[in-house]
N, C-alpha and C positions, 0 to 999 in steps of 0.2 A: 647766504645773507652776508657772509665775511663778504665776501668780493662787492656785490652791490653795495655795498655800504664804504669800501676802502677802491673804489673806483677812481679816485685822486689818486691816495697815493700810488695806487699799481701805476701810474701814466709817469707820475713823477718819477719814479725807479725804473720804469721803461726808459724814460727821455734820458736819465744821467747814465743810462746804462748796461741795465738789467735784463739781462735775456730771455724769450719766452721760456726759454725750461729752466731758470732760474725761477722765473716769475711761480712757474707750473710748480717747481722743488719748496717752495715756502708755501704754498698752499696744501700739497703732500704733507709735509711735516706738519702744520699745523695741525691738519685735520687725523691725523696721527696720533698725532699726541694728545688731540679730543678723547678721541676713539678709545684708545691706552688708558688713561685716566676713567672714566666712565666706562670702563668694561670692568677695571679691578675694586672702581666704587661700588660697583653693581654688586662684584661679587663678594668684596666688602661689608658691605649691608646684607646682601641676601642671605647667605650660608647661616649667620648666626639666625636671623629672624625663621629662617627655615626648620634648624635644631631649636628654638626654642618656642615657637605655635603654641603649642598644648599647654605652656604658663602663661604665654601672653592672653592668651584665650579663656585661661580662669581665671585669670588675675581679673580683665574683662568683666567677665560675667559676675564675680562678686560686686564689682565696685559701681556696676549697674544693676547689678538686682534681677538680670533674667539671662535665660539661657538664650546666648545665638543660635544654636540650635538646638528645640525640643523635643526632646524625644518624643513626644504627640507628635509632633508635627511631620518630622522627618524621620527618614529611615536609617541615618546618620546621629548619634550624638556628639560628635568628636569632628575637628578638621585632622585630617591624615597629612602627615608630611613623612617622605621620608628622603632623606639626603643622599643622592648619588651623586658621587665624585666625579663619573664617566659625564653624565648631564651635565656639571658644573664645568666641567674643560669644554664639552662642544658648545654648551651656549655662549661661552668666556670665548671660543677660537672665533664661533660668528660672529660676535657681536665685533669682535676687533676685524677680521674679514668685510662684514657689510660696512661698518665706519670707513676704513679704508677704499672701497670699491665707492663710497657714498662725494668721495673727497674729489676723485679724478674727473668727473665733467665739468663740476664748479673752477677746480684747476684750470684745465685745459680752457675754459672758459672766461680766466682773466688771464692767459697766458695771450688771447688773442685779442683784448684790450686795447684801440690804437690811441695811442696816449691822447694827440693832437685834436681826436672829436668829444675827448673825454674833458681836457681841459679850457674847449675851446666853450663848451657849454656851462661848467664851471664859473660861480661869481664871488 
């Protein structure tokens, strides 16, 4: 959506200058530094909401009045979590892995941008 949307200016830094694997290197890093960011928020938030389920989940249930899960009902009374550290590195490597592999065809796809049908359409 970066690119569809900054379709100017990639033409404009095309035309003063800028080279497709220039062009390609700032879409890279961009979307890098996406990626980056929302892989460490992820795991930011997740880890603790993971260690702490079993309060947030009674706290819950007091403050509405009924069990999310009842024991009539289910063969569960409890949500289980348990914290793997080895889980928390591979999904943390993928998620920065697929962001990054996510980044290169939108790249590679304003790197090939030709300015002059970009700005000639342009009002």
């Amino acid at each position: 959506m970066v690119v569809t949307d900054k379709r100017a200016d990639i033409a404009i830094l095309k035309t003063i200058g800028l080279s497709p694997q220039g062009v390609m290197t700032v879409f890279i890093v961009q979307g890098t530094l996406v990626g980056v960011v929302g892989t460490v928020l992820g795991i930011a938030f997740g880890v603790p909401l993971a260690i702490l389920i079993p309060s947030i989940l009674s706290f819950l249930e007091q403050v509405f009045g009924f069990y999310l899960f009842n024991p009539s009902a289910y063969f569960i009374s409890d949500l289980p979590s348990e914290l793997r550290w080895s889980d928390v590195g591979l999904v943390g490597a993928l998620s920065f892995i697929l962001s990054l592999l996510a980044t290169l065809y939108p790249a590679y796809k304003a790197s090939r941008i030709i300015p002059a049908e970009v700005l000639n359409h342009e009002r």
